[in-house]
Steps between C-alpha positions, in 0.01 A plus 500: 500500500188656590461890535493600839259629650386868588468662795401912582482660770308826673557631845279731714595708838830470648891417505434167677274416230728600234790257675244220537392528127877482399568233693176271356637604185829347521273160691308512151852511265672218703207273420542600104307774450548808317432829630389765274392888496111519657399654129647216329217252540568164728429174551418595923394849622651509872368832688628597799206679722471733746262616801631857545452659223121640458303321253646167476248314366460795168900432458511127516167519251726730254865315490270144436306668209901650352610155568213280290510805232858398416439154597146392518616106543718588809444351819477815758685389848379821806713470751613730792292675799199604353518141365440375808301731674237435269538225300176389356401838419803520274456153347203607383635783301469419100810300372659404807598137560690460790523685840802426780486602830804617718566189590450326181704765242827379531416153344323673215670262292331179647178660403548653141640177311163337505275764518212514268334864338182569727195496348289673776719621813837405592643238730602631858778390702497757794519343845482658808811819536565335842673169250735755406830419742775484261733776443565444116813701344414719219721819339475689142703468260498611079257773488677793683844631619432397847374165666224523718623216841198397702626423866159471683162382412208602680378670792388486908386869462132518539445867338145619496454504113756249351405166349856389442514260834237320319603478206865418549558334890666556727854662531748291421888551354771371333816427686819691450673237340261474180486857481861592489493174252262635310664851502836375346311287207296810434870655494599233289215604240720889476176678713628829645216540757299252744193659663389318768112384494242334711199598658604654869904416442610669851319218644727268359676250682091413680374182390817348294421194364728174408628575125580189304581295806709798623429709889663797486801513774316740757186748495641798262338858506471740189845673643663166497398427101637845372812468663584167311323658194724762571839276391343377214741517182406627169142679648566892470158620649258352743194662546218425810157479303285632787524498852269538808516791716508280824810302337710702340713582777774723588756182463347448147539894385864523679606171291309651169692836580866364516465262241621495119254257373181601676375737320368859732134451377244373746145426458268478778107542510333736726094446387426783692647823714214491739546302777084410540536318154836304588312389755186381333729342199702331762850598386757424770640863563401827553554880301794541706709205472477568129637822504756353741573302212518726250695746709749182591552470107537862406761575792783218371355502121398907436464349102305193609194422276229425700122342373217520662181276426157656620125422520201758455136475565558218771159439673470810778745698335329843505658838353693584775635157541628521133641855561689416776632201292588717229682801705715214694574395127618799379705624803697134492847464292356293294516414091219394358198296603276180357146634534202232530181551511315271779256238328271286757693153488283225565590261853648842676399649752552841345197405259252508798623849692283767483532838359551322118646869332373575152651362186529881342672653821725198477615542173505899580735423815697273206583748312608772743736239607651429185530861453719535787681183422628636170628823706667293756697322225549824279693659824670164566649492136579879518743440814693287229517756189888534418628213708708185380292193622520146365233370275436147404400474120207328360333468169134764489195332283548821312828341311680845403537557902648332785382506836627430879545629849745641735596341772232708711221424290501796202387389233691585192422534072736570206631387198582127500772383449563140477840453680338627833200250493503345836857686633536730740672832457514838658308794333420830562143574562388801302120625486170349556365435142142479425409149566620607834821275488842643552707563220880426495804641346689247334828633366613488882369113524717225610490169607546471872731168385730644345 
């Protein structure tokens, strides 16, 4: 019998990536293949790209020159958005054979059999993002304690800055049915926690498609999925990835609140605390409605963990803009925050505003930002010093510790021990140690089981 062969794989950006990878993965060892460790050397380099992240092009550049150094006869498959947002330019990066468009990715494997080691530039298969109707299932599964679900694809939002519409369609979902299928095999597989993935999921339920020959029963909102998610057997924690502003609504947070499986940690992206520059970046809300929000949240979940993503050095964004931004940050209940710092993003309309703000005060209005992220969550975790919570268990790349997180989002370290990998127990939460994770007590640990 011939040896199979070998497949690796890299991902870039998000969860949704991450579940997409997976699921390719398990496309490639159905047809034979063999997947192995990225440092391991393979027969076919898959790397999964991304727009959103700043210097694309220098990452994709760096994993193909890690791949061909452990493999230099590997055929090197780009997929993902940056993949198809520019497509040539990446085929023409050194080593790379073969570049799928979002339309084209998911039948990787009627591409790779045959294909042949470029000699110059690689062979693109990228059509337009508009050929990309189909809501294809995808969840992870074998490198983590939890399973990352994607329920929605896509999105209708037309934000200022964001490339994403191009380079991933329109919004489209999954229906209920598949999900809560796909929930119980990921069950099945002994994952504690689902979190739920896609690009704008509170839009779910807009542009369902037909799933293998199957309508869903009647037009389902995001309230209507987590409530069947909710009687799922065998799933301890669900977790919402990120949420709009505009979408998460008070139905949504009284559901999350009363629930045993929904975990009380919400993240939802502001971009900005000034109302001029939510305006200009087109978001869908305003300052207030966000603190609505987070008030909304805090009220019937005081331990609630909430995340908040935000953009500096937007085009007009001038240093009172940012301070406003920054004093509406610090006076909301919030937990921590996802800084970025704006890059011009080519096909936006952001790109062409005026009043383009320096790349040094950029990086300056960064950093004071990350600065006051890392007090937010300091105080958060410090609310939580001597209290029982449960923590789900999972192994820490340094292999003497053991890692995990409440069920509101505090991230834990100690000692591992190997009977708690991927269980949940209850533990007290002692001090903040100084890689800034909680520490736990474990002589007063027990499994929440038993």
């Amino acid at each position: 019998m011939a040896t199979p062969k070998t497949v690796a794989f890299h991902t870039l950006g998000c969860k949704l990536n991450y579940s997409e990878t997976s699921a390719i993965g398990r496309m490639f060892e159905d047809k034979g293949y063999s997947t192995v460790k990225f440092d391991e050397g393979a027969d076919i380099y898959v790397i999964n790209t991304c727009s959103v992240t700043d210097f694309a092009d220098r990452k994709c550049r760096k994993v193909v020159r890690q791949a061909l150094r452990k493999a230099p006869d590997a055929k090197v498959v780009m997929i993902g958005c940056y993949a198809q947002l520019k497509p040539d330019e990446i085929s023409e990066i050194p080593g790379v054979d073969l570049v799928l468009g979002a339309a084209e990715k998911f039948r990787i494997l009627d591409f790779v059999d045959n294909l042949e080691k470029a000699t110059d530039k690689g062979m693109v298969q990228a059509g337009e993002v508009t050929e990309a109707k189909d809501f294809i299932n995808a969840f992870s599964f074998g490198d983590r304690t939890r399973s990352f679900l994607k329920v929605q694809d896509g999105c209708d939002y037309k934000c200022s800055f964001c490339t994403i519409p191009q380079a991933r369609g329109n919004s489209r979902s999954n229906t209920v049915e598949s999900i809560v299928a796909n929930a119980n095999s990921i069950a099945e597989m002994g994952v504690k926690e689902i979190v739920l993935t896609g690009v704008n999921i509170g839009d779910f339920g807009n542009g369902t498609e037909v799933i293998e020959g199957i309508k869903p029963k009647k037009e389902a909102m995001f309230i209507d999925l987590i409530h069947e998610l909710d009687k799922v057997e065998g799933i301890e924690r669900f977790r919402i990835s990120s949420i709009e502003p505009n979408l998460c609504t008070n139905e949504i947070i009284e559901f999350v609140a009363q629930s045993q499986r929904f975990m009380p940690h919400f993240h939802m992206p502001l971009q900005s605390g000034n109302n001029k520059q939510l305006k200009m970046m087109r978001r869908r809300y305003k300052r207030e409605l966000y603190q609505e929000r987070v008030d909304t949240i805090k009220k019937l979940m005081p331990h609630c963990c909430i995340g908040v993503d935000v953009i500096v050095g937007f085009p007009g964004e001038t240093e009172e803009d940012f301070l406003e931004t920054y004093r509406f940050i610090n006076e909301l209940d919030i937990s921590y925050l996802h800084v970025f710092t704006y890059s011009e993003r080519a096909n936006t309309p952001a790109a062409e505003m005026e009043g383009v703000v320096p790349m040094h005060i950029r990086r300056e209005r960064n950093e004071k930002l990350r600065i006051l992220s890392e007090k937010k969550r300091q105080y958060f975790y410090r609310q939580f010093v001597n209290q029982q919570r449960p923590v789900l268990f999972e192994a820490h790349k340094n292999k003497e510790l053991m890692a995990g997180f409440t069920d509101n989002y505090v991230k834990i370290e100690t000692a591992i021990d190997a009977n708690l990998i991927n269980e949940i127990a209850t533990a007290e939460l002692t001090e903040i140690n100084k890689n800034g994770q909680m520490d736990i007590r474990l002589s007063e640990i027990g499994a929440l089981n038993d």
